[in-house]
TIRO-2110 file (N, C-alpha, C; in Angstrom, 1 decimal):
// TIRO-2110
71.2, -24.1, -94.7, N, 1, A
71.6, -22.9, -95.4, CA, 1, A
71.6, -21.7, -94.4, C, 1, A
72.4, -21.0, -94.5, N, 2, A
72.9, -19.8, -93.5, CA, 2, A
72.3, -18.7, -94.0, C, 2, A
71.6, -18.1, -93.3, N, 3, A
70.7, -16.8, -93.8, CA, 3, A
71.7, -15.7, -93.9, C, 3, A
71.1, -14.7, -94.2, N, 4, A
71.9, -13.1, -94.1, CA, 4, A
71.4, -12.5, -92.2, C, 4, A
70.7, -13.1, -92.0, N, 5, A
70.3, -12.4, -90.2, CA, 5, A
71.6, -13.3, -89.6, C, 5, A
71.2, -14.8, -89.8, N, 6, A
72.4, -15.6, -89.3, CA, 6, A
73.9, -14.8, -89.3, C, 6, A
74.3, -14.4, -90.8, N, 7, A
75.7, -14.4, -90.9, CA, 7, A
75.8, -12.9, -89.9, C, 7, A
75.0, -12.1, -89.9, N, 8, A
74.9, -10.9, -89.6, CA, 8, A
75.0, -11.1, -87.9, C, 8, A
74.1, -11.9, -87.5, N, 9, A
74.1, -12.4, -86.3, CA, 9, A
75.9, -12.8, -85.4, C, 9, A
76.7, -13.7, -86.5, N, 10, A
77.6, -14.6, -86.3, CA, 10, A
78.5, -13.4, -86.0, C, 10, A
78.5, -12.6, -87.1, N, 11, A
79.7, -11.1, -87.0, CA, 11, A
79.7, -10.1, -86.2, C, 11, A
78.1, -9.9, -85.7, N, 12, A
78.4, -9.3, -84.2, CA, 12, A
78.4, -9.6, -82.9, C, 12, A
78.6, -11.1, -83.0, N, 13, A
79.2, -11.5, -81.7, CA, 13, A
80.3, -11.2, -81.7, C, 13, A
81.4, -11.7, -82.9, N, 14, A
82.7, -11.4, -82.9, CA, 14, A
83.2, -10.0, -82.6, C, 14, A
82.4, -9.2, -81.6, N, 15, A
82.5, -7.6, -81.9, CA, 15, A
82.4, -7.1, -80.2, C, 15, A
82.9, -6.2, -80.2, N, 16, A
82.9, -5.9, -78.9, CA, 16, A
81.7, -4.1, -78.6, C, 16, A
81.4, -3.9, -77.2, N, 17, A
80.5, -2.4, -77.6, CA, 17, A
81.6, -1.9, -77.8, C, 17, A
80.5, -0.3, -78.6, N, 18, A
81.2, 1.0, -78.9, CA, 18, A
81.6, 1.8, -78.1, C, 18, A
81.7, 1.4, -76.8, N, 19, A
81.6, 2.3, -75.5, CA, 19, A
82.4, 1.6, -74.5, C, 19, A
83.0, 2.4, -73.8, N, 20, A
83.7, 2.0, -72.9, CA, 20, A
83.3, 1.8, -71.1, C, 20, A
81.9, 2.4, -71.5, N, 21, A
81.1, 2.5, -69.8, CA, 21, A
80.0, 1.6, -70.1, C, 21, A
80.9, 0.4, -70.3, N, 22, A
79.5, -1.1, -70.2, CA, 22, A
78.9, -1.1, -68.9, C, 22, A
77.4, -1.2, -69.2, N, 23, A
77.1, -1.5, -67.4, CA, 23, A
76.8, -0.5, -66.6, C, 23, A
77.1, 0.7, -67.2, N, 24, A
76.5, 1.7, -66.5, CA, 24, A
75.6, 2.2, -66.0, C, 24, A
74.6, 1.4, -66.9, N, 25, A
72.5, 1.6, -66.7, CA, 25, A
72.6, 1.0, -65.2, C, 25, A
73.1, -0.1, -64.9, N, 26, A
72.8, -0.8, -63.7, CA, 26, A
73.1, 0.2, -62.5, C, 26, A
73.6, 1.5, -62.1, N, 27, A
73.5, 1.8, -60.9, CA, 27, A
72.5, 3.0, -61.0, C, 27, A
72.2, 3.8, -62.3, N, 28, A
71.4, 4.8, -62.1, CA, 28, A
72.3, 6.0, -62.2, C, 28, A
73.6, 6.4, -62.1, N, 29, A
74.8, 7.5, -62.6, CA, 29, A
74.9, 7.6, -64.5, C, 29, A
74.3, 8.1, -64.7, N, 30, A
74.6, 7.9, -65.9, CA, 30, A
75.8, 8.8, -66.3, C, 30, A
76.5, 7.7, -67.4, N, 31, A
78.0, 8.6, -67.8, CA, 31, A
77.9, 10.0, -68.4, C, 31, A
78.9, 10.9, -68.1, N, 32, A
79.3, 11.9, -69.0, CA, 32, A
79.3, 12.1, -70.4, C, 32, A
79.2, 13.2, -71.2, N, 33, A
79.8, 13.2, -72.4, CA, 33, A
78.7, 12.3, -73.3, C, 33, A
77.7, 12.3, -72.8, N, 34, A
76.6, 11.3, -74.0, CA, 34, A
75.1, 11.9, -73.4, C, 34, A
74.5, 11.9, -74.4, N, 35, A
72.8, 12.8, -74.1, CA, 35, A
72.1, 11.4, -73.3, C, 35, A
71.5, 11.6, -72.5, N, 36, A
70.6, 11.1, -71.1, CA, 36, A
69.2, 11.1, -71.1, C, 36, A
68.7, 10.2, -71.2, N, 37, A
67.1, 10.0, -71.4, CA, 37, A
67.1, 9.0, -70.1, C, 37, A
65.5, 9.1, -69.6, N, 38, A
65.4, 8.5, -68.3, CA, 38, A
63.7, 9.0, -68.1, C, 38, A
62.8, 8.2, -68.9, N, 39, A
61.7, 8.1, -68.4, CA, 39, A
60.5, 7.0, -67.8, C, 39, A
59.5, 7.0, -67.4, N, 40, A
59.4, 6.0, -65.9, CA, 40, A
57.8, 5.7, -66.2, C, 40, A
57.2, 5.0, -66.0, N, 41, A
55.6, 5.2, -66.2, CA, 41, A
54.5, 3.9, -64.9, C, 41, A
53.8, 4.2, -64.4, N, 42, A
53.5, 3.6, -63.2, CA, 42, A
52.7, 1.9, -63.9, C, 42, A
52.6, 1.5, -63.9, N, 43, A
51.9, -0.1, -63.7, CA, 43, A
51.1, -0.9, -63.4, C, 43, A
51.4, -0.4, -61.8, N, 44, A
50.1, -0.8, -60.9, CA, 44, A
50.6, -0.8, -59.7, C, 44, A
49.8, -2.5, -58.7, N, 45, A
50.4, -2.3, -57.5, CA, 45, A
50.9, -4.1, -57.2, C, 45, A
51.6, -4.8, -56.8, N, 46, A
51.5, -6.0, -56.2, CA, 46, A
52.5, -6.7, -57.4, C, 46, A
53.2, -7.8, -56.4, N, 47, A
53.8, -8.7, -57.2, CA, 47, A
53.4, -9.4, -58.4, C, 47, A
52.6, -9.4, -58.7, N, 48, A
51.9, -10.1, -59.9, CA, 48, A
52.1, -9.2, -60.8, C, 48, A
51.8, -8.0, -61.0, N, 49, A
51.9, -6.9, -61.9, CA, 49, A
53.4, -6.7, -62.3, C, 49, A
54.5, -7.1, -60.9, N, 50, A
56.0, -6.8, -61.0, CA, 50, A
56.2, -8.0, -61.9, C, 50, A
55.7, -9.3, -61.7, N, 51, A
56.3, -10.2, -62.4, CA, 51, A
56.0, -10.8, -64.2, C, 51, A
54.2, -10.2, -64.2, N, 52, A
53.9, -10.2, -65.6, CA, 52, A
54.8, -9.3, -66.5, C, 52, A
54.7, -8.0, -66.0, N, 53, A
55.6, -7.2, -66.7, CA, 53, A
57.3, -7.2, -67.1, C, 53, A
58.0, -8.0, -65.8, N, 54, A
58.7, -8.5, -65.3, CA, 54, A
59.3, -9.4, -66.9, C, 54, A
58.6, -10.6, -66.7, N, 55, A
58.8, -11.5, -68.0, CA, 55, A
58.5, -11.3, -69.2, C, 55, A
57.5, -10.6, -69.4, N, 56, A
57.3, -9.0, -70.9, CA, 56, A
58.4, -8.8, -71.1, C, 56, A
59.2, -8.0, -70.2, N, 57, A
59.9, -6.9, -70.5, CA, 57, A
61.4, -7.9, -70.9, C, 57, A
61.4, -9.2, -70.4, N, 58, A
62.6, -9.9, -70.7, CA, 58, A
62.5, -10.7, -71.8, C, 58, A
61.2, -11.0, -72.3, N, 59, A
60.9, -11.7, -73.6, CA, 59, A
60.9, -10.5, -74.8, C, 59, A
61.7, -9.7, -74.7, N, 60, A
61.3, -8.4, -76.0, CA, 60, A
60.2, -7.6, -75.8, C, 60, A
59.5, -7.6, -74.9, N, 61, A
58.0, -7.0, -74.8, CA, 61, A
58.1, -5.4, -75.2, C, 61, A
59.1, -5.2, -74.7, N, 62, A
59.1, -3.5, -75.3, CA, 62, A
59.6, -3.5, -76.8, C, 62, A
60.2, -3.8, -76.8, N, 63, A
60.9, -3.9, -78.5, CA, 63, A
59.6, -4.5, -78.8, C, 63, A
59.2, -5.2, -79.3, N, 64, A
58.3, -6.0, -80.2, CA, 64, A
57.3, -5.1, -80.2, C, 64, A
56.8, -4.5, -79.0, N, 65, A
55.7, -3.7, -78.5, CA, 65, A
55.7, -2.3, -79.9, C, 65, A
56.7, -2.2, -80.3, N, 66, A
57.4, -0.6, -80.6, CA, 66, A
57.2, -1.0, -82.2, C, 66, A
57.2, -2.1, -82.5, N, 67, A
57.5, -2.9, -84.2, CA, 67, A
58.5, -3.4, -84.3, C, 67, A
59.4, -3.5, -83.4, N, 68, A
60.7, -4.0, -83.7, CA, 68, A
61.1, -5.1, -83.7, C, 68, A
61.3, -5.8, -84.2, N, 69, A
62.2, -8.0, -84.4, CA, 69, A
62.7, -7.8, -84.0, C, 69, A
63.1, -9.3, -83.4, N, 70, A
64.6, -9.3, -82.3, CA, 70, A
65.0, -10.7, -83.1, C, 70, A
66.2, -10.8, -83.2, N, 71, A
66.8, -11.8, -83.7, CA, 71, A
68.0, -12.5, -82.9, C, 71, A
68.1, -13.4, -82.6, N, 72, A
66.9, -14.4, -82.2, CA, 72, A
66.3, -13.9, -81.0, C, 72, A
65.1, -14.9, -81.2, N, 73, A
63.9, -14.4, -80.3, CA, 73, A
64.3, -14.8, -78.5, C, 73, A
64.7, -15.0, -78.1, N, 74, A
65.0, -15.6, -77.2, CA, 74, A
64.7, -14.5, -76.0, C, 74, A
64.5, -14.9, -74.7, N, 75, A
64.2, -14.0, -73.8, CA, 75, A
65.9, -13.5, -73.4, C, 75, A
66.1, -12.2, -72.9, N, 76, A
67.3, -11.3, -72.8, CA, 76, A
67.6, -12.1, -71.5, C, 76, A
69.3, -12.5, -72.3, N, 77, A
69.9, -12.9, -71.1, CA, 77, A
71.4, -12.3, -71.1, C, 77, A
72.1, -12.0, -70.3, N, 78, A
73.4, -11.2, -70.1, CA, 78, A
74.9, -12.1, -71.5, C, 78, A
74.9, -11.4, -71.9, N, 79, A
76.1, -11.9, -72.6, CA, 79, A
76.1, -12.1, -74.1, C, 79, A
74.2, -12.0, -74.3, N, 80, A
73.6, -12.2, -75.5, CA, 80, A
74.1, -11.1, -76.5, C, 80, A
74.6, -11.8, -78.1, N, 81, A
74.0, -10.6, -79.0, CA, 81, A
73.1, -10.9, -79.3, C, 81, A
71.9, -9.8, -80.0, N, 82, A
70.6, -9.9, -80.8, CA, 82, A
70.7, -8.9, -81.8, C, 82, A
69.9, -8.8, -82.7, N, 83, A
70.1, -8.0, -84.3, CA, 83, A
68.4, -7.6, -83.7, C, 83, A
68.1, -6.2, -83.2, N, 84, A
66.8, -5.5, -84.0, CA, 84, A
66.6, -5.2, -85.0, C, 84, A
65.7, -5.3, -85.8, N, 85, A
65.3, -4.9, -87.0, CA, 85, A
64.3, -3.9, -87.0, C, 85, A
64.3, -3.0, -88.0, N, 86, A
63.3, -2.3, -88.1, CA, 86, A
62.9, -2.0, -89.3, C, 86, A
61.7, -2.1, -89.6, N, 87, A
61.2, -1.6, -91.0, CA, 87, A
60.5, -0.5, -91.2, C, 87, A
60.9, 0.5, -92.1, N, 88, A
60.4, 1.4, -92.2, CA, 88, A
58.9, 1.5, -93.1, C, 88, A
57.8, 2.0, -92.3, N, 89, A
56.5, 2.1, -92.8, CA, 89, A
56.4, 3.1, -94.6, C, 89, A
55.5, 2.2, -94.9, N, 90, A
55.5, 2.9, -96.2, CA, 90, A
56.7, 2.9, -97.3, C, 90, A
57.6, 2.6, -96.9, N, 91, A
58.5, 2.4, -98.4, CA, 91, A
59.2, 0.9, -98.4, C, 91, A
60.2, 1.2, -99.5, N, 92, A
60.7, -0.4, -100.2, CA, 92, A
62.1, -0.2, -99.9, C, 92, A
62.7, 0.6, -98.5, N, 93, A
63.8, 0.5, -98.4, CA, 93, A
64.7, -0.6, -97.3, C, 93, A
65.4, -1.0, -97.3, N, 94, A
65.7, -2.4, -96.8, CA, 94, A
65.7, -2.2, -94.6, C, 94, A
64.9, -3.3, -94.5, N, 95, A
65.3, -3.3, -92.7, CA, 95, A
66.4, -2.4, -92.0, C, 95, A
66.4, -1.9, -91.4, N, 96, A
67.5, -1.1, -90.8, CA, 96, A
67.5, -2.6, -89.9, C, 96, A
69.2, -2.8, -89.7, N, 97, A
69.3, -3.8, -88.5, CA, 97, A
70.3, -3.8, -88.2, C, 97, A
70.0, -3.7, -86.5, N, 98, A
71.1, -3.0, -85.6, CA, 98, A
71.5, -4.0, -84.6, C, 98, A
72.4, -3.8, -84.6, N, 99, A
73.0, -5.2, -83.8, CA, 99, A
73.3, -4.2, -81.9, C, 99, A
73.0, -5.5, -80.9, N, 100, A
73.1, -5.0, -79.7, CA, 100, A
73.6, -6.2, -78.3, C, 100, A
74.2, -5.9, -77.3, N, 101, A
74.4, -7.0, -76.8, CA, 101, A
74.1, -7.0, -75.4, C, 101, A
73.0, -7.8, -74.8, N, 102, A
72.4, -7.7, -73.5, CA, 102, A
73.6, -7.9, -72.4, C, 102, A
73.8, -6.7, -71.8, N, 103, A
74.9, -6.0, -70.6, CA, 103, A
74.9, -6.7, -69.2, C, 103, A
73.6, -6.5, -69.1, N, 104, A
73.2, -7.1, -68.0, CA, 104, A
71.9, -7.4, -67.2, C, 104, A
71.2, -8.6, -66.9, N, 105, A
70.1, -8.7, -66.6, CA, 105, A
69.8, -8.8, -64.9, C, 105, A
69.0, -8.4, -64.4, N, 106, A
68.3, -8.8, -63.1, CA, 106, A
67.2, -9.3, -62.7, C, 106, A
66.9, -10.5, -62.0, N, 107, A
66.0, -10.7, -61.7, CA, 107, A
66.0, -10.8, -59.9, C, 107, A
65.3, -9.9, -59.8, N, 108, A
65.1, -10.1, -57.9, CA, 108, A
63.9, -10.0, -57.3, C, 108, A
63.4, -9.9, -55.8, N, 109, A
62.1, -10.0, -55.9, CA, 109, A
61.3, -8.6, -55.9, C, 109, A
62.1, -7.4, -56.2, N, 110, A
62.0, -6.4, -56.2, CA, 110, A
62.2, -6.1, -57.3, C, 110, A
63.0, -6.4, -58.8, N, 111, A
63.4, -5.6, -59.7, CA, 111, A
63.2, -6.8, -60.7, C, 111, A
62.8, -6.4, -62.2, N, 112, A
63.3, -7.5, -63.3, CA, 112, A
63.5, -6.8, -64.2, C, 112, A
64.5, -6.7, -65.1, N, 113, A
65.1, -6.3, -66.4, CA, 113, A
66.2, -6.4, -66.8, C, 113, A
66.5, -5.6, -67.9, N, 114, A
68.1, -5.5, -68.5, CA, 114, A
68.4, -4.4, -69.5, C, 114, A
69.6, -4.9, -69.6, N, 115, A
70.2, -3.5, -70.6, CA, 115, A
70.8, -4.1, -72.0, C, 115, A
70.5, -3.5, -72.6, N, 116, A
71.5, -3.9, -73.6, CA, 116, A
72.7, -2.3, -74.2, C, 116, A
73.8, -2.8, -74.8, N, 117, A
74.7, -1.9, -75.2, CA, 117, A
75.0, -1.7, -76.7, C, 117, A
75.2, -0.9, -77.8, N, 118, A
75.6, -0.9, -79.4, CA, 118, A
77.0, -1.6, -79.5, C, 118, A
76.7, -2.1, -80.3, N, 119, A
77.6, -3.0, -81.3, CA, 119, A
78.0, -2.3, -82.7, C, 119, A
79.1, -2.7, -83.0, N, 120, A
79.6, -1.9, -84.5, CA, 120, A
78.6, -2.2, -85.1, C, 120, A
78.3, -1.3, -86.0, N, 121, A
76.6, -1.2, -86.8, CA, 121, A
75.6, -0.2, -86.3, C, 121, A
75.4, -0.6, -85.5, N, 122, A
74.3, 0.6, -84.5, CA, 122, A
74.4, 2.0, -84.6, C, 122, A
73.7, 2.8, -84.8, N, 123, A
73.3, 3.6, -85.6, CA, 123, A
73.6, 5.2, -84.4, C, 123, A
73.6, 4.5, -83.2, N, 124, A
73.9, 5.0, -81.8, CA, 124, A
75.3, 4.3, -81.1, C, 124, A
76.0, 4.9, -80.0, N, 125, A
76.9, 4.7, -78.9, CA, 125, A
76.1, 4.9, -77.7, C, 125, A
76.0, 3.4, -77.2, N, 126, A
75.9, 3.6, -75.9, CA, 126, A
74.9, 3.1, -75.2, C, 126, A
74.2, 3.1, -74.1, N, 127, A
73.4, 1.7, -73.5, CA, 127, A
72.1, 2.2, -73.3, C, 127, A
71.0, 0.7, -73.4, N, 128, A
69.9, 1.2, -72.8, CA, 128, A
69.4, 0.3, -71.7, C, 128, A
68.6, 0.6, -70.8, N, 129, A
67.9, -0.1, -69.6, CA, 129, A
66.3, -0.3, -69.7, C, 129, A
66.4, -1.3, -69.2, N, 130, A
64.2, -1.4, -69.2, CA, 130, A
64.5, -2.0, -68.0, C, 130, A
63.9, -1.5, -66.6, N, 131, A
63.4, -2.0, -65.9, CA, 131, A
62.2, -1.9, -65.2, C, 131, A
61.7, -3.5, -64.3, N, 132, A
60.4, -3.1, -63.9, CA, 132, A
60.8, -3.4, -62.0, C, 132, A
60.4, -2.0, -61.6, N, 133, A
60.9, -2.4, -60.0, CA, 133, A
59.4, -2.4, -59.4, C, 133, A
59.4, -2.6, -57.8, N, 134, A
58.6, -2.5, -57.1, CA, 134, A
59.4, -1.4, -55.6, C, 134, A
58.6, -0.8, -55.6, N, 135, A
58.9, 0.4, -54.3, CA, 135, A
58.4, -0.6, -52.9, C, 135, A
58.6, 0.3, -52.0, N, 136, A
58.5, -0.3, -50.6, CA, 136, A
57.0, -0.6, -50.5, C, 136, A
56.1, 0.4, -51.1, N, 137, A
54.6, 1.0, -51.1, CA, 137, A
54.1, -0.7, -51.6, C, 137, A
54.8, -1.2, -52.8, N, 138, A
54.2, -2.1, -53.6, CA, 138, A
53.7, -1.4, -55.0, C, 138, A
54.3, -0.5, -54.9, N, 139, A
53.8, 0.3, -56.4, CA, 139, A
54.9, 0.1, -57.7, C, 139, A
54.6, -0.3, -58.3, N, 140, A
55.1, -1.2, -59.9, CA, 140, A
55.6, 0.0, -60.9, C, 140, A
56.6, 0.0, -61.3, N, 141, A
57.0, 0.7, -62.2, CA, 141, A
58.5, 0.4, -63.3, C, 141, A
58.2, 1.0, -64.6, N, 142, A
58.7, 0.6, -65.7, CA, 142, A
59.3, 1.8, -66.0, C, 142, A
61.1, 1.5, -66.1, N, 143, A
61.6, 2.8, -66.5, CA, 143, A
62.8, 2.4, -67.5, C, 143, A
62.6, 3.0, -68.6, N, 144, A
63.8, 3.1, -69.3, CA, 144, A
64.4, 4.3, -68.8, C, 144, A
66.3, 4.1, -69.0, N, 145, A
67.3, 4.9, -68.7, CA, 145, A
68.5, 4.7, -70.0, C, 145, A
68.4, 5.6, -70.4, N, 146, A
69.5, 5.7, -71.8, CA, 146, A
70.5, 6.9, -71.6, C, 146, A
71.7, 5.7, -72.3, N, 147, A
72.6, 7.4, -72.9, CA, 147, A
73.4, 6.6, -73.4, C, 147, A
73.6, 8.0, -74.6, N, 148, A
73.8, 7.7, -76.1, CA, 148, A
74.8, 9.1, -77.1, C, 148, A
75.1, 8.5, -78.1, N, 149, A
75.2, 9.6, -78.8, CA, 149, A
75.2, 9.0, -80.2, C, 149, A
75.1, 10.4, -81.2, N, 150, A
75.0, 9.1, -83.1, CA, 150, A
76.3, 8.9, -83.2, C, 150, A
76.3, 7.8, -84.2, N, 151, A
77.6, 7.6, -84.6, CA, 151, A
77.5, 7.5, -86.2, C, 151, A
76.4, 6.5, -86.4, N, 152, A
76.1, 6.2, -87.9, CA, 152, A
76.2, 7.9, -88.6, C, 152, A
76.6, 7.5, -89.5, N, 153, A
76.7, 9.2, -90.7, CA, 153, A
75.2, 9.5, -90.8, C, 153, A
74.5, 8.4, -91.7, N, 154, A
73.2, 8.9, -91.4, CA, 154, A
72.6, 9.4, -90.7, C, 154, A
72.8, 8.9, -89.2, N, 155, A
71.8, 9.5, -87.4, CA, 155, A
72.4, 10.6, -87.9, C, 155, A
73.8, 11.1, -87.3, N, 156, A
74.3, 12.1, -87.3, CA, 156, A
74.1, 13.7, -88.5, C, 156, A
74.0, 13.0, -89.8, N, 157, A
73.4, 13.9, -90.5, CA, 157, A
71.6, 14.3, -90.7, C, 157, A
71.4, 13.3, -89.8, N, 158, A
69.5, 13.7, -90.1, CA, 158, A
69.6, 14.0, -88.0, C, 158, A
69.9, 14.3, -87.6, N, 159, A
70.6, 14.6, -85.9, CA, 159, A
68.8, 14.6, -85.6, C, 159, A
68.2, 15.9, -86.0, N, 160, A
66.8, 16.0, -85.2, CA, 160, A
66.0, 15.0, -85.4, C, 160, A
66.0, 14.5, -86.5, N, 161, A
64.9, 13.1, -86.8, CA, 161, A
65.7, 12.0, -85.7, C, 161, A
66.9, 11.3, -86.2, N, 162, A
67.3, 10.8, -85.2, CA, 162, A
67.2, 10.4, -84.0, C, 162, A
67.1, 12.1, -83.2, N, 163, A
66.7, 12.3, -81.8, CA, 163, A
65.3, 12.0, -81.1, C, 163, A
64.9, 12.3, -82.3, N, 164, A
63.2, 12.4, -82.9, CA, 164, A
63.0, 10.9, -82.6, C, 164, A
63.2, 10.0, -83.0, N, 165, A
62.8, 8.6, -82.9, CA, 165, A
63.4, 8.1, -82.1, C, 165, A
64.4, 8.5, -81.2, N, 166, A
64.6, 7.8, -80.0, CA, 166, A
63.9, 8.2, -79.3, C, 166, A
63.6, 9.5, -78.8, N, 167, A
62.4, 9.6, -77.9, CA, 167, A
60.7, 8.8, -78.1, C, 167, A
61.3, 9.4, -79.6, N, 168, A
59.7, 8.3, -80.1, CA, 168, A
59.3, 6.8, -79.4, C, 168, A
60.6, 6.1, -79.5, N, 169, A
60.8, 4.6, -79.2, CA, 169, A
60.8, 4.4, -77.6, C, 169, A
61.1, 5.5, -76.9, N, 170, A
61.2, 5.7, -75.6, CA, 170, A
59.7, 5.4, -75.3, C, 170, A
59.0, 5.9, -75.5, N, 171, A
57.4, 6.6, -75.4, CA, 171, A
56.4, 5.4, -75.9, C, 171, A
56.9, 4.6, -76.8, N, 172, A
56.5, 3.4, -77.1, CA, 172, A
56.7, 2.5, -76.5, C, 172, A
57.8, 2.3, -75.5, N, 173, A
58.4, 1.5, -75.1, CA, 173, A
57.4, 1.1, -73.6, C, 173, A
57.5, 2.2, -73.1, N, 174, A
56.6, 2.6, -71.9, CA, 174, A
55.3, 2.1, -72.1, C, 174, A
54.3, 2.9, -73.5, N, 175, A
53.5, 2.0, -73.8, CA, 175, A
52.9, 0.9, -73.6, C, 175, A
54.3, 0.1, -74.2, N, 176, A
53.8, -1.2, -74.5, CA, 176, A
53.6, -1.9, -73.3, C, 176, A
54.8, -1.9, -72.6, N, 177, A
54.6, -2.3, -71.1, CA, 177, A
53.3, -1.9, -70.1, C, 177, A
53.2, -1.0, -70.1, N, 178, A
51.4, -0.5, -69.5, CA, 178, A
51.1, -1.1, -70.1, C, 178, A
50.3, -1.1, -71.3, N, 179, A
49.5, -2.1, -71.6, CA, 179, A
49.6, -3.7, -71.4, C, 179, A
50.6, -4.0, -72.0, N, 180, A
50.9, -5.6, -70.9, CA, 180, A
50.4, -5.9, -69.4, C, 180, A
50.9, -4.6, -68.9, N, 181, A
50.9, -5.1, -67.5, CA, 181, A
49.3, -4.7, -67.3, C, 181, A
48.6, -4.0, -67.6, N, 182, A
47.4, -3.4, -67.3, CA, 182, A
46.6, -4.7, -67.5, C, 182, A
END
């Protein structure tokens, strides 16, 4: 029997992003014409710390970290769709679930993460990045890099809450990872 995540799942593969600057997280230039978030949080020091966090951050660790499902659970690999879900605390109103498709992943002995980009549905335009690098020092660090704009009627008409919870999710995100890696 075919669930409703399944069929939901099946339809945004068949879907391309909402954006035309796929791939952009991977140099660090973020595109024009979309709001830019870009925050960083330290980790520790040594390869071990790069690589625990490293595989966290590629198995969902930030998402999940935040409350968020990933459907399917699978660790982020380039070419992937996934459906996050989110439930809202305290009421009986149905999962928000946003479909997204992993852009691009790295793994090197210096860097591990990925990006993923919105898919029709997503409530946003445009991509986000989690990576965990290591500097020359040996010093470990975990940085999301976004940019975005609303698209959904809903984001767009609630705009400051909207803005409001991506930062929110930002800040969790970071979180979660320190704590993992710590």
């Amino acid at each position: 029997m075919v669930t409703d995540l399944q069929r939901r799942l099946q339809a945004a593969r068949a879907t391309a992003p909402t954006y035309a600057e796929v791939g952009a997280t991977r140099h660090g230039r973020l595109p024009e014409g979309y709001a830019h978030l870009r925050r960083r949080v330290h980790l520790g020091r040594g390869a071990e710390v790069l690589e625990r966090a490293g595989r966290y951050v590629l198995g969902w660790g930030s998402q999940l970290g935040t409350g968020l499902a990933v459907f399917p659970g699978e660790p982020a690999r380039e070419g992937a769709t996934v459906l996050l879900r989110l439930n809202l605390p305290g009421t009986r109103w149905p999962r928000l679930v946003i479909p997204c498709r992993v852009v691009w992943t790295v793994e090197e002995p210096d860097r591990i993460g990925f990006a993923y980009g919105t898919l029709p549905g997503h409530p946003e335009c445009g991509e986000e990045s989690f990576m965990v690098s290591m500097d020359a020092e040996g010093e470990v660090w975990f940085e999301v890099a976004a940019f975005s704009r609303l698209s959904a009627w809903y984001a767009r008409l609630g705009r400051p809450v909207a803005l409001l919870c991506q930062h929110l999710a930002i800040e969790r995100y970071l979180a979660a990872v320190a704590a993992h890696a710590g």
